[in-house]
C-alpha positions in Angstrom: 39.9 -68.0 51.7 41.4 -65.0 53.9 39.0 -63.3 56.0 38.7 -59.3 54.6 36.7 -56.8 56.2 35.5 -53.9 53.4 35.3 -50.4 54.4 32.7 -49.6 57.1 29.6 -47.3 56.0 30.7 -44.7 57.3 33.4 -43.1 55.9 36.0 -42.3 58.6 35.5 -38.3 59.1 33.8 -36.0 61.1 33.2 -32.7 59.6 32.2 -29.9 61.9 30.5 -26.6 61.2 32.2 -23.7 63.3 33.1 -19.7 63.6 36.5 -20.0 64.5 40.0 -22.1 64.3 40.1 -25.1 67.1 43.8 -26.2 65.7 46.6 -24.9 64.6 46.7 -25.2 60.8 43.8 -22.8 58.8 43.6 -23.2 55.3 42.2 -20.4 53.2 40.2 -20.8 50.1 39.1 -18.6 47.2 39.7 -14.8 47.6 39.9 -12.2 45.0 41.9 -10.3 46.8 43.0 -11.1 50.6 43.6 -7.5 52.3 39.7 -6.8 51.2 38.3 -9.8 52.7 35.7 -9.3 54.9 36.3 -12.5 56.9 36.6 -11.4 60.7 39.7 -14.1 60.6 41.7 -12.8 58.0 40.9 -9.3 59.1 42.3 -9.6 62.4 45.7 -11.0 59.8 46.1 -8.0 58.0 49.1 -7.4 59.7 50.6 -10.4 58.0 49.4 -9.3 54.2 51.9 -6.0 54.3 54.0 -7.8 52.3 53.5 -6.6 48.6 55.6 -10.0 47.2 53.1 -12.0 49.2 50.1 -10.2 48.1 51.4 -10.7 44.7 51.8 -14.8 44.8 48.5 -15.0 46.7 46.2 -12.9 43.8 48.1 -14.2 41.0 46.8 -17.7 42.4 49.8 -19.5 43.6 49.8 -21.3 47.1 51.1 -19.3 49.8 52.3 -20.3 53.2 52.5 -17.8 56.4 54.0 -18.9 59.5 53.2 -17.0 62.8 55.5 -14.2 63.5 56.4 -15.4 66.9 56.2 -18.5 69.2 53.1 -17.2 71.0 50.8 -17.3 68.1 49.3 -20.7 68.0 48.6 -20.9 64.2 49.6 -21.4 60.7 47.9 -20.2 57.6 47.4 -22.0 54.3 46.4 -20.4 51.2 45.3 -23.3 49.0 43.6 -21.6 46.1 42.8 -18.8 44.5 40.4 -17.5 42.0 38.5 -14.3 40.8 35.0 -16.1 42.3 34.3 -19.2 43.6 31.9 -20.3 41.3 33.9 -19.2 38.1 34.5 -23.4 37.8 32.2 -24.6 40.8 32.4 -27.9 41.6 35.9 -28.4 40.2 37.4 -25.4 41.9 36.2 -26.9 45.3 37.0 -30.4 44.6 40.5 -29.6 43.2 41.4 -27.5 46.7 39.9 -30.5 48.2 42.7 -32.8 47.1 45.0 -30.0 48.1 43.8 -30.2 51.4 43.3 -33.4 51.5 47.3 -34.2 51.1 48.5 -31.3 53.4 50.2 -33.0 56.5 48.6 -33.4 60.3 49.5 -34.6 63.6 46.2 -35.1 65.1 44.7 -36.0 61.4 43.1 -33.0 62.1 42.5 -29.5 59.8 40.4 -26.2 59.6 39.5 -24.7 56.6 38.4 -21.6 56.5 35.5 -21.1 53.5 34.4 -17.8 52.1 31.8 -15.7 53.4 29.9 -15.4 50.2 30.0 -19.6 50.4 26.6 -20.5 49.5 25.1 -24.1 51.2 25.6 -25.8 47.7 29.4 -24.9 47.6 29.9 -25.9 51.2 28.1 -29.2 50.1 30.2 -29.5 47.1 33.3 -28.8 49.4 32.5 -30.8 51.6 32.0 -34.0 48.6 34.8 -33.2 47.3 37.3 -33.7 50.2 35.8 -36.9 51.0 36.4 -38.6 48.1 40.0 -36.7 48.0 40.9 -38.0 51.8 40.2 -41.4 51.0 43.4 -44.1 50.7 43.0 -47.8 49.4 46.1 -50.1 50.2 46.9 -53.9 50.9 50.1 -52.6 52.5 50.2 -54.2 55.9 47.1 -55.0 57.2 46.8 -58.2 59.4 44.0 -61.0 58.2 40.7 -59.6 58.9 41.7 -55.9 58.4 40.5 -53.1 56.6 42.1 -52.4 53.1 41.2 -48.3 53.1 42.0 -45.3 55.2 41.3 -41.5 55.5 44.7 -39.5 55.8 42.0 -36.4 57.9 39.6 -38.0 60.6 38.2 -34.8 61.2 37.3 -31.5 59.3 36.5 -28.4 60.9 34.5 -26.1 58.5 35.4 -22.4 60.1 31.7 -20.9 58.5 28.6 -18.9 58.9 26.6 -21.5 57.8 26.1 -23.4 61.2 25.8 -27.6 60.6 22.0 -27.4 61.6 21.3 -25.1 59.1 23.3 -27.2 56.6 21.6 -30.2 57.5 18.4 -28.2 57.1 18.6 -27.0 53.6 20.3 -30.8 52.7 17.0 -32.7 53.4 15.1 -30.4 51.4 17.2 -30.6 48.2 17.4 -33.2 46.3 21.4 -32.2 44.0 22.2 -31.0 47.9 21.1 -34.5 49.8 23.0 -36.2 46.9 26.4 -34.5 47.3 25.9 -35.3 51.2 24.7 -39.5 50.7 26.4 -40.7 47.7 29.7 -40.1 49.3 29.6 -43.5 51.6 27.8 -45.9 48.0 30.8 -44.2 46.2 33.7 -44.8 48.3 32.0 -48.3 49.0 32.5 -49.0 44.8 36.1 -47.8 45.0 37.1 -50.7 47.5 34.8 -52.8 45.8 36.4 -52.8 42.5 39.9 -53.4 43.5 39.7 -56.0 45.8 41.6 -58.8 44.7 39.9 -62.3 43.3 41.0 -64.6 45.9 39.0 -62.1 48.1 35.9 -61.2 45.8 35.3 -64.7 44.5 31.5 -65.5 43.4 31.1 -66.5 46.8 32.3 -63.4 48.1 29.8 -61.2 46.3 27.2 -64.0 46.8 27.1 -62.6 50.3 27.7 -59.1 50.0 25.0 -58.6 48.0 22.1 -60.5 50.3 23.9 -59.1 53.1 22.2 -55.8 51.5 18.7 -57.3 50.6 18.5 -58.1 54.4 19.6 -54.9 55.4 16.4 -53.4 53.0 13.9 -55.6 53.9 10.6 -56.1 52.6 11.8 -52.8 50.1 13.5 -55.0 48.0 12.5 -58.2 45.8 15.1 -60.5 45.0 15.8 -63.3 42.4 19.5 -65.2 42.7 20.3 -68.3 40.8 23.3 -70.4 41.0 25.7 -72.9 39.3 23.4 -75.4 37.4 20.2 -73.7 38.7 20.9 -71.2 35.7 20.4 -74.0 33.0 16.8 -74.5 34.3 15.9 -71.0 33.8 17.8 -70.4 30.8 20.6 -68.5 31.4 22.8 -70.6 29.2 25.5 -67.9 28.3 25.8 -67.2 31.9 26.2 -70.3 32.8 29.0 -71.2 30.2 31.4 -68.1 30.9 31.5 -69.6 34.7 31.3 -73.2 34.7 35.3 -73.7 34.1 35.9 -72.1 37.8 35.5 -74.0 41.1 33.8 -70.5 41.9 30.2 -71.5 40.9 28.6 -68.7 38.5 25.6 -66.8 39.9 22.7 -64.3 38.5 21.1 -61.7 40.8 18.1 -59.6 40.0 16.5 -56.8 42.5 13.9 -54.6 42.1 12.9 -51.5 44.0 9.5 -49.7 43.6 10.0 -46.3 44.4 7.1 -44.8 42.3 3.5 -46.6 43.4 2.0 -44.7 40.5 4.1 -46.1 37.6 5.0 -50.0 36.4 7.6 -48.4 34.4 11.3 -49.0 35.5 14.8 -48.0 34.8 16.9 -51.4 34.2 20.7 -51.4 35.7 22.6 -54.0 34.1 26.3 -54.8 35.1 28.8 -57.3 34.3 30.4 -59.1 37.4 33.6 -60.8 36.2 35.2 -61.4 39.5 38.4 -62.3 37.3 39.5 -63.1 33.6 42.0 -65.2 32.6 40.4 -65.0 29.3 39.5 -68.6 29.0 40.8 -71.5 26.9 41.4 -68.2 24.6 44.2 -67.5 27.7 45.2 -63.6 28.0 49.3 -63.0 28.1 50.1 -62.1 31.8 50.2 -58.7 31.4 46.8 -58.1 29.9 45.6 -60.3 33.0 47.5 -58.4 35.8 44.5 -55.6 36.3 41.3 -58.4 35.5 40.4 -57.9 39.5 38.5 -54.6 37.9 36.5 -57.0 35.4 33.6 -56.7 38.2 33.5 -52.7 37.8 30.3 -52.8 36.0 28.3 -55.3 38.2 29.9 -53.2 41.4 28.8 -49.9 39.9 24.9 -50.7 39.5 24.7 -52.5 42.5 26.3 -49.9 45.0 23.7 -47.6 42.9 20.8 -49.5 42.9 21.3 -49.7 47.1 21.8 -45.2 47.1 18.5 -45.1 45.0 16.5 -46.9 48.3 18.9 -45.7 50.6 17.8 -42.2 49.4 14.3 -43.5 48.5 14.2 -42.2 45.3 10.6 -42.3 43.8 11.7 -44.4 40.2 11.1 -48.2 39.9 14.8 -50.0 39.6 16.3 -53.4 38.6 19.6 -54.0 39.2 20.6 -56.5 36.8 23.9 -58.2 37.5 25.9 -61.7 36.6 28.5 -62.9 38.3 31.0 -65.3 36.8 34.7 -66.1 37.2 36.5 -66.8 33.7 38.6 -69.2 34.1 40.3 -72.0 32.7 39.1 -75.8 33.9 38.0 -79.4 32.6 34.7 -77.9 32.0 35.4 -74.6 30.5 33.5 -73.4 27.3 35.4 -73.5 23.9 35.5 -72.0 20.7 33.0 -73.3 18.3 30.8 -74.1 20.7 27.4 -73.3 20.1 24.9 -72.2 22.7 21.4 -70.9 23.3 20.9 -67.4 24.7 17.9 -66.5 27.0 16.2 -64.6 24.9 16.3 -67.8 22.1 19.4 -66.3 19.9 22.1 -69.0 19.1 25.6 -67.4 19.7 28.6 -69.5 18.2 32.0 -68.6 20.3 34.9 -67.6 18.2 36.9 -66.0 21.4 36.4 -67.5 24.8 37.6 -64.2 26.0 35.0 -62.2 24.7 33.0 -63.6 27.9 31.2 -59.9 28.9 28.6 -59.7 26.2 27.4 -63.3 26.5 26.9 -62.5 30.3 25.4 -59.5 29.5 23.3 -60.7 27.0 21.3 -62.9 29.1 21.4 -60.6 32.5 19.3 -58.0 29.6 17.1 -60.6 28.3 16.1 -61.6 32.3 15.3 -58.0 33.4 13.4 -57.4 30.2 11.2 -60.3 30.4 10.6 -60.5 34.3 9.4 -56.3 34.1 8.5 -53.2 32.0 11.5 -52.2 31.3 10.9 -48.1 30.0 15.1 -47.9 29.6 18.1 -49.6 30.6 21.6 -49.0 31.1 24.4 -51.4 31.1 27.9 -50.5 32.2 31.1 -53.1 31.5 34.3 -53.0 31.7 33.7 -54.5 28.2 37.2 -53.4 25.7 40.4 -53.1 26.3 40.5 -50.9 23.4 38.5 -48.5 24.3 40.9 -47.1 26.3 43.7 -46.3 23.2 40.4 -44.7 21.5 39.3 -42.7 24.3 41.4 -42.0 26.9 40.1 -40.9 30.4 36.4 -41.1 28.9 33.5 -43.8 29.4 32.1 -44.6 25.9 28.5 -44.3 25.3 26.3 -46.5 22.8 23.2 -46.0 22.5 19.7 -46.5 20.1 17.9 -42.9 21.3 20.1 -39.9 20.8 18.0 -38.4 22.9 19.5 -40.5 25.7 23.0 -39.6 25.0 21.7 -35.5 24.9 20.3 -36.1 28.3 23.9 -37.7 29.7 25.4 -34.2 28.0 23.5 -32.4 30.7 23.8 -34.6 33.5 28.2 -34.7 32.8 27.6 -30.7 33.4 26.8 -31.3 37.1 28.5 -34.5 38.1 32.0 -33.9 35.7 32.0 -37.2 34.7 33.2 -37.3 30.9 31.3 -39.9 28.5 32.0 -39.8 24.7 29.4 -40.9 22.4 30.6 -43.8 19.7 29.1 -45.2 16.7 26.7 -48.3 16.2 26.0 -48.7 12.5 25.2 -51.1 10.4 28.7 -51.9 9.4 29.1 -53.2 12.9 26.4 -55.0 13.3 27.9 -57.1 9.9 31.1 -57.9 11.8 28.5 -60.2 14.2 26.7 -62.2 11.9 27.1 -65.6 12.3 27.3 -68.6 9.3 26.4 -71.1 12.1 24.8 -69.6 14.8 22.5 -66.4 14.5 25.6 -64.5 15.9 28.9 -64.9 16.6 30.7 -63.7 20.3 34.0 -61.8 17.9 34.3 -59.4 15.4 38.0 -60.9 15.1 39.5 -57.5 16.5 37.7 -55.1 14.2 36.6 -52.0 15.3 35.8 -54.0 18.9 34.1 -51.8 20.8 31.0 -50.8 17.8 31.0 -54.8 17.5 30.7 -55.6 20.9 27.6 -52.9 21.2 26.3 -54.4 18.2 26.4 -57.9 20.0 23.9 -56.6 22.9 21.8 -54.3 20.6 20.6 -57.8 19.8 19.0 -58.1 22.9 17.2 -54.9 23.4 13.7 -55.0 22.8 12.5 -52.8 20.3 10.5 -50.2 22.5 13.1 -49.9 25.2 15.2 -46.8 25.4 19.5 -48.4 25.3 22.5 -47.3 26.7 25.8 -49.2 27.1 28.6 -47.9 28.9 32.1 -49.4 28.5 33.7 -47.9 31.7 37.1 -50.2 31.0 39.3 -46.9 31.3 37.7 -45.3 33.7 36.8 -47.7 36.8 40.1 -47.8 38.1 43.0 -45.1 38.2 47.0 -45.1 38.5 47.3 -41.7 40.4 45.6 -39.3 42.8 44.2 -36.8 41.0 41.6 -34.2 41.7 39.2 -35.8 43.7 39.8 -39.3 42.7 42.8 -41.2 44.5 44.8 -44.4 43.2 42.3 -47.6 42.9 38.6 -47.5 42.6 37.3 -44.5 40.9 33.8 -44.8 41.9 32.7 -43.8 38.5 29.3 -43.2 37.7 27.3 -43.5 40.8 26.4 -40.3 40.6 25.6 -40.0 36.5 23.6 -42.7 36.9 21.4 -40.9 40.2 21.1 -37.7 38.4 20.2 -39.1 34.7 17.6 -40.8 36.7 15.9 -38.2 38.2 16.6 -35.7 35.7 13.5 -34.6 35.9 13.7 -33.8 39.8 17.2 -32.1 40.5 17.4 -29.9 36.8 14.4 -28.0 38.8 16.9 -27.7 41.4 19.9 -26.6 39.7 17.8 -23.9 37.7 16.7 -22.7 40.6 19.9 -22.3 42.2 21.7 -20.9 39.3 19.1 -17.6 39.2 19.8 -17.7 43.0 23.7 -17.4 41.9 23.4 -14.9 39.4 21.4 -12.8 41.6 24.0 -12.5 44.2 26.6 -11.8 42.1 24.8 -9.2 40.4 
């Protein structure tokens, strides 16, 4: 196996808080009207603004460019956006500029950007989020063995503010929506390299490591459970066991838990599907269905780079991080159709498609965390149907067996902009699973796939446990840079998943902060 070296912690910028322009290119952001500014930087330009053309493009929004007059003046001056207030869309305002910037050309990989005065700590933060994830580049072009697969187009960022960086820091510690727009930048980017990298790379093996490379890192913060190859027979973890045992890549289930709240024996349950690559089985995929199966991990990655931002932040909820790890492949001792076999929890599953691998993995990974801890909810994310994507688009679709669950996500996609579209989970779906053999079968035979597939694992939720599945097949990975997603990895859901969470934390917050808002602006 080639040696690869993921993305360090530490995302390759350096952002720096100061009251004037240390380079030569200064872009502007977010002003009503530039000639009544009262910026001491752009007052001291007036002289450029005379122009009533330019004045025009610049307050009708377009971009506008303005090169010094003369050889002696060292600067040039970007305007990137423009908009009536800079919280008329918040977050997206900043993080679209972001990308802007994020694109614009620089010799030394160097910029200045020059923010608003009314710019409050929370939209500098936002800013600030936003162009991270917008500067970040993921590529196999070129690299030697052993190299890095990502890069950062800007190494450094030079805030021109009022807000010095202490004072940032400051208020970024004592806010919880604040300290998450600073931390879950580095557990975010670390999911977009994850979920790309290829599967002669990110083999079982692979992520064997990578994730008790973390539990060391954690200590004695974490409790950990892993099981391999024929270890998960003793156990039971049957299902598990047959998706993986056609690969030379030996199949593997991790559990951790993280007690974050002393007072409670209560915890959230992250489960994740960890198909390092699927061929679909003896039920073989065509080529082109296979070509993008390196993303079949995207639900495993997701709740394990979450799981380590909810100690890394030390978060005060109980978490399991549920994941199983499998490659799908095609062997002299791959699982077949008809075959019947024995879940965790005691239900018989017949297999009618070897390629509808996720649930049976699933299935027992829910079963585990269930039985091992009090589980008060649990959500599962999977790259689980293809077509989900023709029935949704560029939205994650939500099952689930509490509405009030789904009502709560409605709230939390406010803040984070993450789109999720609940779907239906009837009892005309859960016919389609019924099995004449076993108590279930693995295929609905292509009917309305996705309802079937959540019907599947409803059958292994326990009855007083709060349910979501997520099936994130459209959007963990992207084609195109975007906003402040670039091509790769989207990093989806990190930050849904911290905020739904600790709802009951950060909506103080945000309240707070938008009376704050509306008291400025009035």
């Amino acid at each position: 196996m080639q040696k690869h070296t993921l993305m360090e912690t530490t995302p390759h910028i350096e952002i720096k808080h100061t009251t004037q322009a240390i380079n030569k290119g200064v872009y502007v952001l977010y002003y009503p009207s530039i000639n009544e500014s009262a910026d001491p930087i752009v007052k001291a330009l007036q002289f450029y603004f005379k122009s009533k053309e330019l004045l025009k493009d610049i307050n009708s929004g377009k971009s506008a460019k303005i090169y010094a007059l003369n050889d002696t003046d060292p600067f040039e001056y970007v305007i990137i956006q423009n908009a009536t207030s800079p919280r008329m869309d918040g977050a997206n305002l900043a993080r679209k500029a972001s990308n802007k910037i994020a694109n614009q050309k620089s010799e030394d990989n160097s910029i200045s950007v020059l923010l608003p005065h009314n710019y409050t700590v929370n939209d500098i933060a936002e800013f600030s989020f936003g162009f991270q994830l917008a500067n970040y580049r993921w590529t196999y072009q070129s690299i030697k063995e052993g190299g890095k697969s990502s890069s950062f187009p800007i190494n450094y960022l030079n805030l021109i503010t009022s807000i010095t960086q202490e004072e940032y820091l400051n208020q970024v510690e004592q806010h919880w929506n604040l300290k998450y727009l600073h931390h879950l930048v580095k557990p975010i980017l670390r999911l977009r390299e994850l979920v790309p990298t290829r599967p002669n790379i990110a083999t079982t093996g692979f992520m064997k490591n990578y994730i008790l490379d973390i539990v060391k890192g954690f200590g004695d913060k974490v409790t950990s459970t892993l099981i391999e190859g024929d270890e998960l027979l003793g156990v039971g973890l049957r299902l598990i066991h047959a998706v993986g045992r056609g690969s030379i890549h030996k199949p593997f289930y991790s559990c951790l838990s993280y007690k974050g709240n002393a007072e409670s024996d209560k915890y959230y349950a992250l489960v994740g599907k960890g198909v390092v690559f699927d061929s679909g089985g003896l039920s073989i995929k065509t080529t082109s269905s296979m070509e993008q199966m390196y993303d079949d991990k995207g639900g495993a990655c997701t709740v394990l780079e979450t799981f380590r931002a909810v100690v890394e932040l030390g978060l005060p909820i109980n978490v399991v991080c549920s994941t199983a790890w499998v490659e799908n492949s095609v062997g002299p001792d791959s699982y077949r159709v008809s075959d019947v076999i024995q879940s965790y929890k005691g239900i018989t599953v017949e297999i009618l498609n070897t390629d509808a691998e996720g649930r049976l993995i699933l299935a027992d990974a829910m079963s585990y965390a269930q039985d091992k801890f009090q589980i008060q909810e649990m959500i599962e994310l999977s790259t689980l149907t293809g077509i989900i994507k023709n029935a949704l688009g560029r939205y994650c679709g939500v099952f689930t067996n509490r509405k009030g669950c789904f009502s709560l996500l409605r709230k939390v996609e406010k803040i984070t902009k993450e789109p999720f579209w609940a779907l239906p989970l009837e009892d005309q779906h859960r016919e389609l699973i019924k099995g004449s053999v076993a108590d279930i079968n693995n295929s609905s035979s292509g009917r309305v796939g996705a309802s079937a597939a959540a019907a599947f694992l409803e059958c292994f939720v326990e009855k007083k446990v709060r349910w979501m599945h997520w099936d994130i097949a459209n959007v963990a990975v992207t084609d195109k840079n975007e906003g402040i997603y670039t091509k790769g990895g989207t990093g989806f859901g990190v930050m849904s998943l911290i905020y739904y969470m600790t709802w009951d934390i950060v909506s103080k917050e945000i309240k707070e902060q938008k009376q704050e808002n509306e008291d400025d602006d009035n």
